[in-house]
PyMOL Python script that loads the backbone (N, CA, C, O; Angstrom):
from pymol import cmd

cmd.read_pdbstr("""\
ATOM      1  N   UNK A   1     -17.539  40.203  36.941  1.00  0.00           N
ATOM      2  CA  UNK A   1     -16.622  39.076  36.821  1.00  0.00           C
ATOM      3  C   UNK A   1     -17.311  37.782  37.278  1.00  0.00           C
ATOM      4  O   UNK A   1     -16.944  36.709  36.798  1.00  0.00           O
ATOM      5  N   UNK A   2     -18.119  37.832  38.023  1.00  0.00           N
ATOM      6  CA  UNK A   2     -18.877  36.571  38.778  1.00  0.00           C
ATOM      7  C   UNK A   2     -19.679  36.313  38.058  1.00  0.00           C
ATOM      8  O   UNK A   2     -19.754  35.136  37.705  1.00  0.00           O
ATOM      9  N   UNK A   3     -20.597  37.259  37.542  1.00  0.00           N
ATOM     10  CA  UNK A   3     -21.636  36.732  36.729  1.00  0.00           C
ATOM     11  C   UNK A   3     -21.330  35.864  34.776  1.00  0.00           C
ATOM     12  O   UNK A   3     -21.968  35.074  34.080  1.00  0.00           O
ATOM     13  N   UNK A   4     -19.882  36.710  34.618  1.00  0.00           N
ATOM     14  CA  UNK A   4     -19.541  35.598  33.300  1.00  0.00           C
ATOM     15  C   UNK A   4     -18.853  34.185  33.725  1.00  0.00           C
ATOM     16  O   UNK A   4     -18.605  33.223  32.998  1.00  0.00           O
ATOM     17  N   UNK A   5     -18.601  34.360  35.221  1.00  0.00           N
ATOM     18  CA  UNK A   5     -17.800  32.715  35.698  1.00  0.00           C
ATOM     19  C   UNK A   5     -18.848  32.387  35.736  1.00  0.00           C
ATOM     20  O   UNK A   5     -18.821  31.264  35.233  1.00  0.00           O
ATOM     21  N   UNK A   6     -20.109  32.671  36.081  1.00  0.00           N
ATOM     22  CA  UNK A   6     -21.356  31.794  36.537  1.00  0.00           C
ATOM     23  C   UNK A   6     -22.132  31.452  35.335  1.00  0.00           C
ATOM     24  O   UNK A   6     -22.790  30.413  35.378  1.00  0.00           O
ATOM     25  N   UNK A   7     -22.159  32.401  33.927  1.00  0.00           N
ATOM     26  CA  UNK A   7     -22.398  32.187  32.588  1.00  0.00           C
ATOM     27  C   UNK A   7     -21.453  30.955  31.991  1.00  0.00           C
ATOM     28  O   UNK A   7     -21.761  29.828  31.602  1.00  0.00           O
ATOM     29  N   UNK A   8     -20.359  31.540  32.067  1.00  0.00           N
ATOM     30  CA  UNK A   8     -19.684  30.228  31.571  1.00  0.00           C
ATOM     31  C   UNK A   8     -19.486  28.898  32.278  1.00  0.00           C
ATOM     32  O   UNK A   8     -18.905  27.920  31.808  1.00  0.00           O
ATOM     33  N   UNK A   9     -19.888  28.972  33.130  1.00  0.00           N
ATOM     34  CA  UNK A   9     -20.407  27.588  33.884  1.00  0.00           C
ATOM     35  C   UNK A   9     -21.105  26.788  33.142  1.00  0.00           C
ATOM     36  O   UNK A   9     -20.820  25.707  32.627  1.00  0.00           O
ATOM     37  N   UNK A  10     -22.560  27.763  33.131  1.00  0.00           N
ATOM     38  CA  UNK A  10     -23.651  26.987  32.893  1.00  0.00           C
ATOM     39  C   UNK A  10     -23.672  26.568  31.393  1.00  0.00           C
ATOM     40  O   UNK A  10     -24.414  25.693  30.946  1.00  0.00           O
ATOM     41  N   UNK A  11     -22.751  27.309  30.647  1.00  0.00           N
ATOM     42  CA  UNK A  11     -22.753  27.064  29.454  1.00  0.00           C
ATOM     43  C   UNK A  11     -21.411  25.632  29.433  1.00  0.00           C
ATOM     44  O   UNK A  11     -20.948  25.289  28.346  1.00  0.00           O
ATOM     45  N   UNK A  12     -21.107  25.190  30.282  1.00  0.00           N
ATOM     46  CA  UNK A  12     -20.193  24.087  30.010  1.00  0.00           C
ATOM     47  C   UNK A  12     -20.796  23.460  30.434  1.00  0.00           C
ATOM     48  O   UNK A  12     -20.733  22.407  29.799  1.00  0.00           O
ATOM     49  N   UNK A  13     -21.549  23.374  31.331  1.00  0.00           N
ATOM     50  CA  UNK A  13     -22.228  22.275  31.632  1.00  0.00           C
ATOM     51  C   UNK A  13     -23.791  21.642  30.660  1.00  0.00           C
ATOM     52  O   UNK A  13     -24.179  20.480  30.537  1.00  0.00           O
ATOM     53  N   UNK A  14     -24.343  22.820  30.149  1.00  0.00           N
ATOM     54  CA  UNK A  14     -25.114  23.075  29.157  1.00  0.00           C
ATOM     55  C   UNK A  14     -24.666  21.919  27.813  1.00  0.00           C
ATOM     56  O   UNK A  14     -25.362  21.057  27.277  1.00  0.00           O
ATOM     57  N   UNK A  15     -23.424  22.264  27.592  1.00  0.00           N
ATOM     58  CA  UNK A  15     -22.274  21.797  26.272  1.00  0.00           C
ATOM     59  C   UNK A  15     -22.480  20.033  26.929  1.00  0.00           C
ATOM     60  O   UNK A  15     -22.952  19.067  26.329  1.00  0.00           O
ATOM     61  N   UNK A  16     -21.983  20.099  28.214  1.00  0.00           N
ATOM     62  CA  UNK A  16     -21.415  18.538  28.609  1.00  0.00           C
ATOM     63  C   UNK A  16     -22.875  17.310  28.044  1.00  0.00           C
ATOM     64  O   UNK A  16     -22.929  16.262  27.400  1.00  0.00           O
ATOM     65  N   UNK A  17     -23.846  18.203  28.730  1.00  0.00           N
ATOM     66  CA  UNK A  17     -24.891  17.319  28.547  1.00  0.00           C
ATOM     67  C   UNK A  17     -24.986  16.984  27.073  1.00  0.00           C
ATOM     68  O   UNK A  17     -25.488  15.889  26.817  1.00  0.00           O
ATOM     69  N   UNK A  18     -24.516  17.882  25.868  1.00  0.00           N
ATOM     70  CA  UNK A  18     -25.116  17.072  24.486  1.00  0.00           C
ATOM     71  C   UNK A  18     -23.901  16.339  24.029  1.00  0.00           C
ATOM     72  O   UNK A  18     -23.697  16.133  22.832  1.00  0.00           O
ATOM     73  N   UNK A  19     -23.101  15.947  24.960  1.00  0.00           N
ATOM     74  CA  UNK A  19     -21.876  15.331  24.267  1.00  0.00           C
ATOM     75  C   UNK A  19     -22.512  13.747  24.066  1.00  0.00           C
ATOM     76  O   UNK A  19     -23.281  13.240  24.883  1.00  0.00           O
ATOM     77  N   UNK A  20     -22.107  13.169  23.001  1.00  0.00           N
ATOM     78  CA  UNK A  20     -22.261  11.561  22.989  1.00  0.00           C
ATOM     79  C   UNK A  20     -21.026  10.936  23.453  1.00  0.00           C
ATOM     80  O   UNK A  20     -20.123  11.000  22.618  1.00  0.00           O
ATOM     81  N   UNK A  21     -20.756  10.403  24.446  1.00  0.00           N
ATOM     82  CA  UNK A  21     -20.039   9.940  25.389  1.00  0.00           C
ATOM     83  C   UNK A  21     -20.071   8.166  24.872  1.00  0.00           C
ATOM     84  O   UNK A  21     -21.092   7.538  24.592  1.00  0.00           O
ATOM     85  N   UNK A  22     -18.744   7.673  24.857  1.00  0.00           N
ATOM     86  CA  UNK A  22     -19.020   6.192  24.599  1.00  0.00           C
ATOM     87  C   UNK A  22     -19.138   5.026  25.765  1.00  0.00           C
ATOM     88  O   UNK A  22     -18.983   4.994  26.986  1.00  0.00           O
ATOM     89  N   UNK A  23     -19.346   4.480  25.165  1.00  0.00           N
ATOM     90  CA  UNK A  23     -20.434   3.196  25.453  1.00  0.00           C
ATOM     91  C   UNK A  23     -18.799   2.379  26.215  1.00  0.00           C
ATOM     92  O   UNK A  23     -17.808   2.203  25.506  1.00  0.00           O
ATOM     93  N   UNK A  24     -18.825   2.055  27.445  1.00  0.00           N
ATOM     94  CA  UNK A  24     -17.713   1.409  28.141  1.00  0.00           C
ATOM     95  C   UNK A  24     -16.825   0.323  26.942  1.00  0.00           C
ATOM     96  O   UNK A  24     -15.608   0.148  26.885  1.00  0.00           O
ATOM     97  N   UNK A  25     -17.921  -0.304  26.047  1.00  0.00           N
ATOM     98  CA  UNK A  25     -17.317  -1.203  25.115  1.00  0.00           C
ATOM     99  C   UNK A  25     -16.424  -0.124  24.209  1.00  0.00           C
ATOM    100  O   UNK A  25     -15.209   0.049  24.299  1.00  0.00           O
ATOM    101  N   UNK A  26     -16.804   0.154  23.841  1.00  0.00           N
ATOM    102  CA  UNK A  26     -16.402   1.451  22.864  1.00  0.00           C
ATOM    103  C   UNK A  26     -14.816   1.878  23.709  1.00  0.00           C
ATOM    104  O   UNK A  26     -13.713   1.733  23.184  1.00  0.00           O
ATOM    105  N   UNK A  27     -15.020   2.334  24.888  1.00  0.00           N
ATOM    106  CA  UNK A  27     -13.798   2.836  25.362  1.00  0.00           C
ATOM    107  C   UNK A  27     -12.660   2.204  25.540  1.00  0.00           C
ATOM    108  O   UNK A  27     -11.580   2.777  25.396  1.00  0.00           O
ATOM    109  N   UNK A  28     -12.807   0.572  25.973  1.00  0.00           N
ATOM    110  CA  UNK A  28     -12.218  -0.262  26.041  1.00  0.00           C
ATOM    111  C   UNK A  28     -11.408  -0.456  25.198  1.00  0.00           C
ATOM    112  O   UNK A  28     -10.178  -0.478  25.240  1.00  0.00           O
ATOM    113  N   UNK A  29     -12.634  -0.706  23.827  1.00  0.00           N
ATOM    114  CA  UNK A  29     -11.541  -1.106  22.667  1.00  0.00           C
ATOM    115  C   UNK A  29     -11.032   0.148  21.957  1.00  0.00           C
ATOM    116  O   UNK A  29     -10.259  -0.087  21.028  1.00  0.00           O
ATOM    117  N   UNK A  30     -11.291   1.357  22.189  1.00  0.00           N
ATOM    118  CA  UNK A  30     -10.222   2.060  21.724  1.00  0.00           C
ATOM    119  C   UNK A  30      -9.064   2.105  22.758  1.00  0.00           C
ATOM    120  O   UNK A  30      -8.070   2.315  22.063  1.00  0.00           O
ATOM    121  N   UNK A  31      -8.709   2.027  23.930  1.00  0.00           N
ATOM    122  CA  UNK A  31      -7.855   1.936  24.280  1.00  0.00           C
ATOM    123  C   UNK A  31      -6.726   1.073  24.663  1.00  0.00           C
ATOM    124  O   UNK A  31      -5.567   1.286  25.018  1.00  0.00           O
ATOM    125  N   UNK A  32      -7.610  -0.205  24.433  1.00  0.00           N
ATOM    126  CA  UNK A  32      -6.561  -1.404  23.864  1.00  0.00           C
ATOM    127  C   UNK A  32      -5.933  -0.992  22.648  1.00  0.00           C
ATOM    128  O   UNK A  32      -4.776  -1.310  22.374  1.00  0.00           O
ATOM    129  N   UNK A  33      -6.695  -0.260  21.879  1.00  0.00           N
ATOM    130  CA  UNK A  33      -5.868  -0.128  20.277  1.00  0.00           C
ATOM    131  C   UNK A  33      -4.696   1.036  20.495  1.00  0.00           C
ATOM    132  O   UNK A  33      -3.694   1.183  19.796  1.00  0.00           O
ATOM    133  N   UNK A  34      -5.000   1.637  21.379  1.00  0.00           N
ATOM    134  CA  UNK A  34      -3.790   2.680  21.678  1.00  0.00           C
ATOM    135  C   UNK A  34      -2.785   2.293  22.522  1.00  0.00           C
ATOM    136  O   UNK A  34      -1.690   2.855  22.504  1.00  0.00           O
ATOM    137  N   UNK A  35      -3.190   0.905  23.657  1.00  0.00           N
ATOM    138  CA  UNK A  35      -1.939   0.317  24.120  1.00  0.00           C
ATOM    139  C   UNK A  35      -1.414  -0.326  23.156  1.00  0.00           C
ATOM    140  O   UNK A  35      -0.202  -0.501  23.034  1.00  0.00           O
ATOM    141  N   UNK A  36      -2.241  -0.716  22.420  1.00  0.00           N
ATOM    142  CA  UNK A  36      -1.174  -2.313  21.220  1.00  0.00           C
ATOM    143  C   UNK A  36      -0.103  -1.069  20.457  1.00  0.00           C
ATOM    144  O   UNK A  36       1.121  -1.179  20.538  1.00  0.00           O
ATOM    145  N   UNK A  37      -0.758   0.068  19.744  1.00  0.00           N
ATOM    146  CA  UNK A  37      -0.076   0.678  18.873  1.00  0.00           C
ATOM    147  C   UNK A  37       1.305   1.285  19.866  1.00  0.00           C
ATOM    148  O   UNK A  37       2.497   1.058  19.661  1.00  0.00           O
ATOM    149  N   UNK A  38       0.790   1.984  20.805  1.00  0.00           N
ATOM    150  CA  UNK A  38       2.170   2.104  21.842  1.00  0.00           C
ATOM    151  C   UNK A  38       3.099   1.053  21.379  1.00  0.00           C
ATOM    152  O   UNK A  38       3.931   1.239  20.491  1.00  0.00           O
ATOM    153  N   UNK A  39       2.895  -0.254  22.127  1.00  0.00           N
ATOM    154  CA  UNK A  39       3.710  -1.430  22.637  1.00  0.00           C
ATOM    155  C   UNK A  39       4.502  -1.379  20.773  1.00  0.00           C
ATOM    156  O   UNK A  39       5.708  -1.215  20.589  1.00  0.00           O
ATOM    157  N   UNK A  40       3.758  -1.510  19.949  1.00  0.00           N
ATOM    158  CA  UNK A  40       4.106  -1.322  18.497  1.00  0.00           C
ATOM    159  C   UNK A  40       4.967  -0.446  18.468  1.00  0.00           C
ATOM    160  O   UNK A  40       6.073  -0.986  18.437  1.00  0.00           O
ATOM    161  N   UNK A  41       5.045   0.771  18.460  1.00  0.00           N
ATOM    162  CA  UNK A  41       5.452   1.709  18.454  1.00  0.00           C
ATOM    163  C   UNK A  41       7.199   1.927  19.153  1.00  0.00           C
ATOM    164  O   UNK A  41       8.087   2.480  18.504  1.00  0.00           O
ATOM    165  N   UNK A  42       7.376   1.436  20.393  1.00  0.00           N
ATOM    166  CA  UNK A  42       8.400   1.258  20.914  1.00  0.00           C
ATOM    167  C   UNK A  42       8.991   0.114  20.886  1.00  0.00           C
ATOM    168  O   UNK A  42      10.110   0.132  21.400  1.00  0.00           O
ATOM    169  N   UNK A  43       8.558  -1.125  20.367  1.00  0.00           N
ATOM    170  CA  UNK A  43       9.135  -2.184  19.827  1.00  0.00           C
ATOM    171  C   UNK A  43      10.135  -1.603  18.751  1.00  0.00           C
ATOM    172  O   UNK A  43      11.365  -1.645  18.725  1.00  0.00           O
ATOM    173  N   UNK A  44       9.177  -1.017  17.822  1.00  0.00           N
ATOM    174  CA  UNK A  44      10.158  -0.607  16.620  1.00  0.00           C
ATOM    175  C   UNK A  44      10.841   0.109  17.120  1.00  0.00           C
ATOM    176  O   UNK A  44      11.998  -0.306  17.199  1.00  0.00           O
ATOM    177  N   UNK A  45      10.598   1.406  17.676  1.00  0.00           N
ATOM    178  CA  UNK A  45      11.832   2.424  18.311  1.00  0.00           C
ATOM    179  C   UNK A  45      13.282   1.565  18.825  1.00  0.00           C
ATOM    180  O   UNK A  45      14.409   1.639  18.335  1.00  0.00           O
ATOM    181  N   UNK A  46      12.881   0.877  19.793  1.00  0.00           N
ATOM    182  CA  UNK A  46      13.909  -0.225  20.245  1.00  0.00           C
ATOM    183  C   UNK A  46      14.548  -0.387  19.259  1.00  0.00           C
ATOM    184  O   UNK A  46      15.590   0.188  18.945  1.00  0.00           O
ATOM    185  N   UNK A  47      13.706  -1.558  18.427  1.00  0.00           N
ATOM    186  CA  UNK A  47      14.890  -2.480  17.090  1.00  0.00           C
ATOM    187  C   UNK A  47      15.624  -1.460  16.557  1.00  0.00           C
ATOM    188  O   UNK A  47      16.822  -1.732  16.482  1.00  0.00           O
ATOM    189  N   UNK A  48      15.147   0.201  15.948  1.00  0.00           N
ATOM    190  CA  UNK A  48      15.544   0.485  15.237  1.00  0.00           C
ATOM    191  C   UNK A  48      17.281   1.166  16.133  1.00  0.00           C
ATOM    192  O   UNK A  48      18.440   0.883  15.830  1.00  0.00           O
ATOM    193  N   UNK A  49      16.819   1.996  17.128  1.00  0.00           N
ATOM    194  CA  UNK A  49      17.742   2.069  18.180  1.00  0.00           C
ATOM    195  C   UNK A  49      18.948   0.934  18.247  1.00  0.00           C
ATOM    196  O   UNK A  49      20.164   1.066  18.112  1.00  0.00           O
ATOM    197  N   UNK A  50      18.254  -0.059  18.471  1.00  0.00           N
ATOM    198  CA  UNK A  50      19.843  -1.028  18.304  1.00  0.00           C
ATOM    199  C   UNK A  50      20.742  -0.995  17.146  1.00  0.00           C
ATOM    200  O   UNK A  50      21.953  -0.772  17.143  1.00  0.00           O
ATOM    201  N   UNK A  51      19.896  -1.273  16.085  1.00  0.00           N
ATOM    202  CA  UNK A  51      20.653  -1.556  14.648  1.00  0.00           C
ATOM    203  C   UNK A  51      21.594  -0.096  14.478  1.00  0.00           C
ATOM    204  O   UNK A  51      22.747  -0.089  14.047  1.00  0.00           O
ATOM    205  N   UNK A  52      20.641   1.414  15.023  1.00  0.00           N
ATOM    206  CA  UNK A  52      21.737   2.420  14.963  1.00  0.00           C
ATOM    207  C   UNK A  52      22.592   2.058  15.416  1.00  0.00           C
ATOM    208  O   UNK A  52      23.318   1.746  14.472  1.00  0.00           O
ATOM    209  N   UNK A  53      23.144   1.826  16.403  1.00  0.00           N
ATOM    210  CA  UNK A  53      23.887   2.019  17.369  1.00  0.00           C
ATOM    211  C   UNK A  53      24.847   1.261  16.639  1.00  0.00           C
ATOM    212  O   UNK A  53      25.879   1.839  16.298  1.00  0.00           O
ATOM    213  N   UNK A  54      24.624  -0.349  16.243  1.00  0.00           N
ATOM    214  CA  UNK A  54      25.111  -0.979  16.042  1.00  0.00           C
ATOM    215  C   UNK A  54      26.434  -0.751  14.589  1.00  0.00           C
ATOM    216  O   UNK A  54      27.543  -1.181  14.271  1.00  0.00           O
ATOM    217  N   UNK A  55      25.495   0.102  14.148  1.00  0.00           N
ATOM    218  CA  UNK A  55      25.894   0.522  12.916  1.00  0.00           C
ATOM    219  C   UNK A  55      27.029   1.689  12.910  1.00  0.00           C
ATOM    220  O   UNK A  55      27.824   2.003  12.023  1.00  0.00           O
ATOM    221  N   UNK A  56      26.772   2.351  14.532  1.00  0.00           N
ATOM    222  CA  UNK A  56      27.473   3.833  14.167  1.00  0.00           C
ATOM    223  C   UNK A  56      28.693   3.354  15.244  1.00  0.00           C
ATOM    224  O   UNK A  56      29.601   4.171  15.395  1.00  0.00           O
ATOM    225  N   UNK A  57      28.760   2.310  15.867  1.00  0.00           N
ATOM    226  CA  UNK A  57      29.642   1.619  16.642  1.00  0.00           C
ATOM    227  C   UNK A  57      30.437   0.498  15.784  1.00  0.00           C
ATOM    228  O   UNK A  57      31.592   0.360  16.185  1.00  0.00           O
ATOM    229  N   UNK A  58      30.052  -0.406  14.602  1.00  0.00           N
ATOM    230  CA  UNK A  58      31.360  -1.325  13.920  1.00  0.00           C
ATOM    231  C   UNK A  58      30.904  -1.129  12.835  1.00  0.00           C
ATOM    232  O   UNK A  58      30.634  -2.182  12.257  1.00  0.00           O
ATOM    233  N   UNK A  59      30.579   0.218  11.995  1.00  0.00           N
ATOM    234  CA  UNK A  59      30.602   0.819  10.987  1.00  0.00           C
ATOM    235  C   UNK A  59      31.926   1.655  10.580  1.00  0.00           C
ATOM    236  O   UNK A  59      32.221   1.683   9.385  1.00  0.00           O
ATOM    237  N   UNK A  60      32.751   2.348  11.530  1.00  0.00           N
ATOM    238  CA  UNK A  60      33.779   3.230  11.828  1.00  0.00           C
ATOM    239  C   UNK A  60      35.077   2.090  11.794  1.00  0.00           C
ATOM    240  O   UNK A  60      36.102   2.089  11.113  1.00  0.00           O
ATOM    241  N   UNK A  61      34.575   1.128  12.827  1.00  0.00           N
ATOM    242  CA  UNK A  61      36.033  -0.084  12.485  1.00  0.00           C
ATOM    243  C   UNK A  61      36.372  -0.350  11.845  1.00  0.00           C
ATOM    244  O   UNK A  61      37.601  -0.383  11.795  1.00  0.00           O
ATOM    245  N   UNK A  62      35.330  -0.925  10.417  1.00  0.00           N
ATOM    246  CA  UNK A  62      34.888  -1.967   9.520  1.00  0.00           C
ATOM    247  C   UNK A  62      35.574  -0.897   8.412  1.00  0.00           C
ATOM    248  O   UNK A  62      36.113  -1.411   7.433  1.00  0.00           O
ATOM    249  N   UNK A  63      35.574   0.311   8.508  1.00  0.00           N
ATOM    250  CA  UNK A  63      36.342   1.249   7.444  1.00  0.00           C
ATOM    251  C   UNK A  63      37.367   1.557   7.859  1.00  0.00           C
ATOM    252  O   UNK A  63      38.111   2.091   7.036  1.00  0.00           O
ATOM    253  N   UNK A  64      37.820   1.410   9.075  1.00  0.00           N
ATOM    254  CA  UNK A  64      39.234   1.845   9.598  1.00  0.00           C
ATOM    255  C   UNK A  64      40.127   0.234   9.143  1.00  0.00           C
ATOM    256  O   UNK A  64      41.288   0.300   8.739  1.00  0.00           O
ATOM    257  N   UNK A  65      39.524  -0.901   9.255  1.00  0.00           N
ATOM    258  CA  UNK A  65      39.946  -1.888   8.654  1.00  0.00           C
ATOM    259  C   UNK A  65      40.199  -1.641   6.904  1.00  0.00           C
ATOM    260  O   UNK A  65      41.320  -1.722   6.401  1.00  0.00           O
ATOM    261  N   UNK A  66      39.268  -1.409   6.315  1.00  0.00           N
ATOM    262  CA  UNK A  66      39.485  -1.518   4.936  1.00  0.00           C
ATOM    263  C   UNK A  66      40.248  -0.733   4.538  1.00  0.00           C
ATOM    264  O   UNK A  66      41.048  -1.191   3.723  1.00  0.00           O
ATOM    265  N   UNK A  67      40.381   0.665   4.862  1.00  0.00           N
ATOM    266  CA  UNK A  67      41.607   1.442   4.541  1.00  0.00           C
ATOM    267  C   UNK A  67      42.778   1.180   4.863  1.00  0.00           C
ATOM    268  O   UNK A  67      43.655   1.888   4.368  1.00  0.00           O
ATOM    269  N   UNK A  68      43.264  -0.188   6.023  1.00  0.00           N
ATOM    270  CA  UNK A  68      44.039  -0.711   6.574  1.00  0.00           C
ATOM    271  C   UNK A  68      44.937  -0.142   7.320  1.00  0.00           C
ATOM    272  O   UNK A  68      46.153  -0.329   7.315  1.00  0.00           O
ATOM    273  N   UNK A  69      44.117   0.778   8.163  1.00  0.00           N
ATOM    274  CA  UNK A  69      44.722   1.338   9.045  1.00  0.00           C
ATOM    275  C   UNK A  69      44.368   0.687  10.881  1.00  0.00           C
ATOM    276  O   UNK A  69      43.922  -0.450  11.034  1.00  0.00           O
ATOM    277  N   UNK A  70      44.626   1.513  11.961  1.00  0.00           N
ATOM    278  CA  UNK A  70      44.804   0.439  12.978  1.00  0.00           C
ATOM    279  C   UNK A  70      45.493  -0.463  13.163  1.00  0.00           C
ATOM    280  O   UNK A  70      44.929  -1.468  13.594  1.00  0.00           O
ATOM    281  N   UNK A  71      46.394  -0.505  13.026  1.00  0.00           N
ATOM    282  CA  UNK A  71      47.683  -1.707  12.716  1.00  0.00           C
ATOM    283  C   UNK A  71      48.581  -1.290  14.452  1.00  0.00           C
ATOM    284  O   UNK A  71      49.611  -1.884  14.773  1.00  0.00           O
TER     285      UNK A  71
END
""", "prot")
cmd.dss("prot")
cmd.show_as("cartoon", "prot")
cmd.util.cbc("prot")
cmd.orient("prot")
């Protein structure tokens, strides 16, 4: 059991070394692009969230009016 934890060690660490790892610039700007798309992302969630709401809240009136009921 020790000797495949100690195999598979060396073989991850073996692995780590040929990874191409990015360049701080590189990391940066991908992760600005994943905050903007977030911030994107829940902007719309929001808007769209309201307009539901909005819709499933004086959508029901707006037909309880036209059938002219609620009186």
């Amino acid at each position: 059991m020790i000797a495949k934890t100690k195999k598979y060690v060396s073989e991850v660490v073996a692995e780590m070394k040929r990874v191409t790892w990015p360049t701080r610039r590189e990391l940066v700007s991908a992760t600005a692009v994943v905050v903007v798309m977030v911030v994107i992302s829940a902007a719309f969630i929001g808007v769209a969230d309201v307009v539901f709401q909005k819709v499933i809240v004086i959508a029901p009136a707006k037909l309880i009016e036209l059938l002219g009921g609620g009186a």
